[in-house]
C-alpha positions as CSV (number, residue, x, y, z in Angstrom):
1,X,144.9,58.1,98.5
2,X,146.3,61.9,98.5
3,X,146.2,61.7,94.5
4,X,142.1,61.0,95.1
5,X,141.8,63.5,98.0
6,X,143.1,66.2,95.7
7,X,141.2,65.2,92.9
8,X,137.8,65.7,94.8
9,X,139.0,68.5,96.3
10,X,139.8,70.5,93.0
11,X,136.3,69.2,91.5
12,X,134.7,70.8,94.6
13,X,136.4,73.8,94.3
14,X,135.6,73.6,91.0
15,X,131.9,73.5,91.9
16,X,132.3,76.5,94.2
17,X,134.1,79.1,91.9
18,X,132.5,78.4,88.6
19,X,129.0,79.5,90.2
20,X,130.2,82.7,91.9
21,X,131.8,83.7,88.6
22,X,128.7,83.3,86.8
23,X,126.8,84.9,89.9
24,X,129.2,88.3,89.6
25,X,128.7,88.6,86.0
26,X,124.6,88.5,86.4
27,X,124.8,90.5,89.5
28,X,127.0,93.4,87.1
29,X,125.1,92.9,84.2
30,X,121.7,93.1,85.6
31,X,122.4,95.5,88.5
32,X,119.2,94.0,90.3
33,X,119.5,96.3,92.7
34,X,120.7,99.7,90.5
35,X,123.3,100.5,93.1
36,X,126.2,99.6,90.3
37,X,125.6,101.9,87.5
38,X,123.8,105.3,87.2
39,X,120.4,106.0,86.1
40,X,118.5,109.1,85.2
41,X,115.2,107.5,86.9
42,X,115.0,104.2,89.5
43,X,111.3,104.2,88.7
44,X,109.2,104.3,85.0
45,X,105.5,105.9,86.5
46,X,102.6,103.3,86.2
47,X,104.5,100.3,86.5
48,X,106.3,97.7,88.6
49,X,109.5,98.4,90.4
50,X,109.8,94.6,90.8
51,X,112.7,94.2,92.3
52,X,112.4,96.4,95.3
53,X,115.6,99.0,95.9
54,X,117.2,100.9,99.0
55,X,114.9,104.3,99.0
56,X,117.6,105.6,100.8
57,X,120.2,105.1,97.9
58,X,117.5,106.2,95.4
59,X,117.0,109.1,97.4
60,X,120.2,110.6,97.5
61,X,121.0,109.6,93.7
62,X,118.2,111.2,92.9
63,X,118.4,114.6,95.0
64,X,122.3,114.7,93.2
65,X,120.9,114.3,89.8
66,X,118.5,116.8,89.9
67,X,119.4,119.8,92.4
68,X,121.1,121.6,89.6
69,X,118.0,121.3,87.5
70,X,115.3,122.4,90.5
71,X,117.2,123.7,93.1
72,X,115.1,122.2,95.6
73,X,114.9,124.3,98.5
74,X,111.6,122.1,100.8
75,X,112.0,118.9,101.9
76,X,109.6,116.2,103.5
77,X,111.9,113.9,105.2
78,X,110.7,110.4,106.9
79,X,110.0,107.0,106.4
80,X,107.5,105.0,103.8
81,X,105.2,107.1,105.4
82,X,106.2,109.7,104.7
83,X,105.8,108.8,100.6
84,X,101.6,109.8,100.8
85,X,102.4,113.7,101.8
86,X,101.8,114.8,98.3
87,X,104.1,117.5,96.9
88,X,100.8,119.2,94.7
89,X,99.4,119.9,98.3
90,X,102.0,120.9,100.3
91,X,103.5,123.6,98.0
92,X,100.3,125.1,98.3
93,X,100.9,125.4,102.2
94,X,104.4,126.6,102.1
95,X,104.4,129.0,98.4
96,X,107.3,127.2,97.2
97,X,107.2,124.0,94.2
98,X,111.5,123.6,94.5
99,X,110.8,120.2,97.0
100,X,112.1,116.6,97.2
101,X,110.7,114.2,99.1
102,X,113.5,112.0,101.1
103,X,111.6,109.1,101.8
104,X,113.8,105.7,102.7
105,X,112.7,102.7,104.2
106,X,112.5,101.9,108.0
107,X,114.3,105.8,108.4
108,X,115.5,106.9,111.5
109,X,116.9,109.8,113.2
110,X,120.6,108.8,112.3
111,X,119.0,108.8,108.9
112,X,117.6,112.3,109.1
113,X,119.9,113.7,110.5
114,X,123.3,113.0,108.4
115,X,120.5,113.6,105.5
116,X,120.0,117.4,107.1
117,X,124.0,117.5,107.8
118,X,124.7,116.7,103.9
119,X,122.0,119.5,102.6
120,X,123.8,121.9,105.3
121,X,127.4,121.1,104.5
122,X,126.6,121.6,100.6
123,X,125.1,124.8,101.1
124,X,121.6,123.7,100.0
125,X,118.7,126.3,100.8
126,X,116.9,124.3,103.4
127,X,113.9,126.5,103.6
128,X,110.8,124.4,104.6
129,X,110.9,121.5,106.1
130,X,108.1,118.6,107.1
131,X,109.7,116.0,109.3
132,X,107.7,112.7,109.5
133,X,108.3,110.8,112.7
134,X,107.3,107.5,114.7
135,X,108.6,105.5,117.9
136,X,110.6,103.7,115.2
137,X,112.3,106.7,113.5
138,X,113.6,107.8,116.8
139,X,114.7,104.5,117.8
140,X,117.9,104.5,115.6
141,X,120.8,106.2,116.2
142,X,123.3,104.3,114.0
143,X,123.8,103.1,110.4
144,X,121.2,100.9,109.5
145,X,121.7,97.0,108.4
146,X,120.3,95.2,105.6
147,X,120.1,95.7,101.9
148,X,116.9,97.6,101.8
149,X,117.7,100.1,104.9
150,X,121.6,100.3,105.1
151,X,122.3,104.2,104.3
152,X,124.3,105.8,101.2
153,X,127.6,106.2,101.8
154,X,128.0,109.6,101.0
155,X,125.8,110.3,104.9
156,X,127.7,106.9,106.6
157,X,131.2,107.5,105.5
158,X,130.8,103.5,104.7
159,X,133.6,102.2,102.0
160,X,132.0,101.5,99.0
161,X,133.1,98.3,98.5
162,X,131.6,97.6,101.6
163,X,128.3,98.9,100.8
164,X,128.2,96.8,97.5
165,X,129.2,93.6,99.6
166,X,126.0,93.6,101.0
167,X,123.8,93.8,98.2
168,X,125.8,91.2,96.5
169,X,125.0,89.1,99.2
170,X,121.8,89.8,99.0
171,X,121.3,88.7,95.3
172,X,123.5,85.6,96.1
173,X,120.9,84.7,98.6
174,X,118.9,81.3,97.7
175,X,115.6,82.8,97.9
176,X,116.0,85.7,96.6
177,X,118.3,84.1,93.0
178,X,115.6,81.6,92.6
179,X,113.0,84.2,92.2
180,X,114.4,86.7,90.2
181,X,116.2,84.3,87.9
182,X,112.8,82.5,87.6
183,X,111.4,86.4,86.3
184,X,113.8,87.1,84.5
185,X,114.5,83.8,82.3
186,X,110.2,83.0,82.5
187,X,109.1,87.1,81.9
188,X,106.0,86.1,84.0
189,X,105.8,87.0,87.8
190,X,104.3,84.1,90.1
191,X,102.4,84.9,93.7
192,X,105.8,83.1,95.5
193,X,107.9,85.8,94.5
194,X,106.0,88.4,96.1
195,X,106.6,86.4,99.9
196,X,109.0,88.0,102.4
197,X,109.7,91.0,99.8
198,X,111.2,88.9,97.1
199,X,109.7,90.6,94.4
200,X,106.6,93.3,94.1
201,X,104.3,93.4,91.2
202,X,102.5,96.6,91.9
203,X,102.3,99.7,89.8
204,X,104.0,102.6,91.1
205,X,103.1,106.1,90.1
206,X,106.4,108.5,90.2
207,X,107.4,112.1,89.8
208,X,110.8,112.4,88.7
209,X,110.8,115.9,89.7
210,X,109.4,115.4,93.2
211,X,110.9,111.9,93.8
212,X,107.4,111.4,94.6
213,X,106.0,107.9,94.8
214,X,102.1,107.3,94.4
215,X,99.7,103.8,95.0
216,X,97.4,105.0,92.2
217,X,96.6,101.6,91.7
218,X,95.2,100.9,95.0
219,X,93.2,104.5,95.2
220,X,91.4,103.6,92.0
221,X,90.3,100.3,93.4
222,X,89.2,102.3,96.7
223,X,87.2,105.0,94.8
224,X,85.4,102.8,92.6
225,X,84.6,99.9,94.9
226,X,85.9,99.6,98.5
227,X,84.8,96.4,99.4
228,X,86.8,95.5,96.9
229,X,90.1,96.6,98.2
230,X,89.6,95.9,102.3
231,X,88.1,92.2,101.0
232,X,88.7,89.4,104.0
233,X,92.4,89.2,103.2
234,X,93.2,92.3,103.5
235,X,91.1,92.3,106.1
236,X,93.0,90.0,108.4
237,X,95.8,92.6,108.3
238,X,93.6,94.6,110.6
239,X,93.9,93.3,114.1
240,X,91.9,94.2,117.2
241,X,93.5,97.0,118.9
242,X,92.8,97.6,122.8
243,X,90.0,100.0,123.7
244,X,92.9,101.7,126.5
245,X,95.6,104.2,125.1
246,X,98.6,102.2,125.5
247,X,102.2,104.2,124.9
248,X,105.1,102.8,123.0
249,X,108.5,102.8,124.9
250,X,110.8,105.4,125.3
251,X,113.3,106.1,122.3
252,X,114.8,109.5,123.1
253,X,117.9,108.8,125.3
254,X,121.1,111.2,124.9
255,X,122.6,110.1,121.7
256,X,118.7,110.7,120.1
257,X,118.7,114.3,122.7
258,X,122.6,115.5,120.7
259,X,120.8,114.8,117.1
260,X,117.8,116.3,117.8
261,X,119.5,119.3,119.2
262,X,122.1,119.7,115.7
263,X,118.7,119.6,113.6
264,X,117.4,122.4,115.4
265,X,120.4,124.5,114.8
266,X,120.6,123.4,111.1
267,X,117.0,124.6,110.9
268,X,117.8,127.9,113.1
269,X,120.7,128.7,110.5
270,X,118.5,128.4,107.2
271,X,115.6,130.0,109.4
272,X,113.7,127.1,108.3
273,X,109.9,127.0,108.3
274,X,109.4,123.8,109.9
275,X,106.9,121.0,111.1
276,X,107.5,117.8,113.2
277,X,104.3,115.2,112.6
278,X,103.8,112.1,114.9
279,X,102.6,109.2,112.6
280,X,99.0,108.3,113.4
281,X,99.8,104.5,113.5
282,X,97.1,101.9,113.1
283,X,98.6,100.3,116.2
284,X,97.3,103.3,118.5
285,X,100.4,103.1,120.7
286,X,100.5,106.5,122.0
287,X,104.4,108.5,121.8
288,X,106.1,108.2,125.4
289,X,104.9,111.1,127.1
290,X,108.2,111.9,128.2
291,X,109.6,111.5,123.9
292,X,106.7,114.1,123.1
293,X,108.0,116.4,126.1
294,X,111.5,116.8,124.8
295,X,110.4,117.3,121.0
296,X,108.1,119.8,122.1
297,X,111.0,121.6,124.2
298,X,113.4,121.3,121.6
299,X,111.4,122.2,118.8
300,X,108.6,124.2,120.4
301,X,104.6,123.5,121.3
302,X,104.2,125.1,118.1
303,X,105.7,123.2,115.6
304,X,105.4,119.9,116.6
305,X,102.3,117.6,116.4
306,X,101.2,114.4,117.5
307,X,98.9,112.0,115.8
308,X,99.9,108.9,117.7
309,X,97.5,107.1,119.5
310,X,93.4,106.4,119.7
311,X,91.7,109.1,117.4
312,X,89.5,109.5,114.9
313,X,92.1,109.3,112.2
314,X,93.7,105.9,113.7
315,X,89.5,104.5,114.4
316,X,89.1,103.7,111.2
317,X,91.0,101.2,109.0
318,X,89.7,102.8,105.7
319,X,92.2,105.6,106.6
320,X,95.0,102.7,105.7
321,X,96.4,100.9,102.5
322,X,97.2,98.0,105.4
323,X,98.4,98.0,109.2
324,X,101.2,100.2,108.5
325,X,100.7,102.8,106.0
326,X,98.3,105.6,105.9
327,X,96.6,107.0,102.8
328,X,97.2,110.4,100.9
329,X,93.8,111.6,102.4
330,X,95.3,111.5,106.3
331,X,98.0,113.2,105.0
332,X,96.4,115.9,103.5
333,X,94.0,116.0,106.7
334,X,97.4,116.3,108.8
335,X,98.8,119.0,106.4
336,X,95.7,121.6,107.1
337,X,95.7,120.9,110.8
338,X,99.5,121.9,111.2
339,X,99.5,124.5,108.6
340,X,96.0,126.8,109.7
341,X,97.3,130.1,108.9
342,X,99.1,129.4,105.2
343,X,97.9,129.7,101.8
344,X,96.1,127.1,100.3
């Protein structure tokens, strides 16, 4: 009876460690995820990323690869959002064409402001600056979780082994094995794998020099025929919003008051030319009155500006790729509003 016990046992242990083996030696020689090895460029311009990475990781790689190079000295800082402020237009604004766009996924102020700590603490030239904000970006005050969102450790002070752990849990993760296997072994990408951010088929334009990410593919589509692109699927993305101004909660407590408060002293030592922009959300929550208050008395009437809420700019779903991102042409709307006086 024992002699059979152990017998299944070993074959089930057998079971379990001859497929994480295998799984370790895909994860390290694919590097789904390029957070193993190093790479001169995370994107190739004008094609698919596929497997979508931690924007946050690529970001910093990225800045480290290349400061020596361009000595970057402006920086737009924010979330996905902040990707559309394009780097050809705002040079013209500021007179300077040495800038980086940080750009990662779900940011918040935690986020910006270890990224702002690290530029300081290396002695980088922080001379312009265009923070891009939302309820959401002010909401988090602490390392972020997840694969996709979890910070570099370089800003966290994570372990490193740590910080792998989690994206080899998320490669080891049922859904997300059975799709990119599937890619990988078939070479053809199937509508599943783009549910629940799997995979993403979609052509990404990129500037290496920039770190500047651009939809091309979607803008064409637009131009030529936009009917086209806002068809009854997308469509549906576009929910009724209420015809009264409605504010999102309050996010600025203490902890948000003490980071808000070191950025503005990082800025006053570089004597940085900055801007702070409210995202103009298709949601048309309006910033807490009391969120806007402090970032005006921190940062001054003068510099910050807020989009948030019902306006002409949030009126009109053609102003959106979907419910969540805005197009190039808001941003370059925004970017002559809040820079009247500069060179164009």
């Amino acid at each position: 009876m024992m002699r059979k016990f152990i017998k299944q046992l070993s074959s089930f242990l057998a079971i379990i460690l001859v497929p994480i083996s295998i799984l370790v030696i895909l994860y390290f020689h694919y590097d789904p995820f390029q957070v193993i090895y190093k790479y001169r460029s995370y994107f190739v311009s004008g094609t698919p990323r596929y497997v979508t990475l931690n924007y946050d990781y690529v970001d910093m790689e990225t800045f480290l690869n290349n400061y020596s190079t361009y000595n970057y000295n402006s920086f737009i800082i924010g979330n996905s959002r902040s990707r559309f402020y394009e780097m050809d237009t705002w040079q013209k604004y500021i007179g300077s064409d040495k800038c980086f766009h940080f750009n990662a996924s779900d940011e918040t102020l935690y986020g910006i402001n270890k990224k702002l700590e690290f530029l300081h603490q290396k002695q980088v030239d922080i001379s312009n600056v265009l923070l891009i904000l939302d309820h959401s970006t002010l909401s988090g005050t602490t390392n972020s979780e997840g694969h996709l969102f979890i910070k570099h450790p370089l800003l966290s002070g994570q372990r490193m082994f740590d910080f792998q752990l989690i994206f080899f849990k998320a490669f080891c993760s049922q859904r997300f094995l059975r799709a990119y296997l599937d890619f990988k072994l078939s070479g053809h990408f199937k509508a599943y794998m783009k549910k629940g951010v799997l995979l993403d088929d979609t052509p990404v334009g990129y500037n290496l020099k920039y770190n500047e990410m651009k939809l091309s593919v979607f803008e064409e589509i637009i131009k030529v025929d936009p009917s086209k692109y806002y068809d009854s699927k997308k469509m549906r993305l576009f929910y009724h919003r209420d015809t009264m101004q409605k504010f999102s909660a309050a996010a600025i407590r203490k902890v948000q008051i003490e980071m808000l408060n070191n950025i503005k002293n990082i800025f006053k030592a570089h004597s940085t030319n900055f801007k702070i922009v409210i995202n103009p959300l298709y949601d048309q929550l309006k910033l807490d009155k009391n969120d806007a208050s402090v970032l005006m008395d921190i940062f001054g009437t003068e510099n910050v500006y807020d989009f948030s809420g019902i306006n002409s700019i949030t009126a009109d779903y053609h102003n959106y790729y979907e419910e969540s991102h805005y197009r190039p042409s808001v941003a370059k709307e925004i970017m002559s509003i809040i820079y009247p006086n500069h060179r164009r």
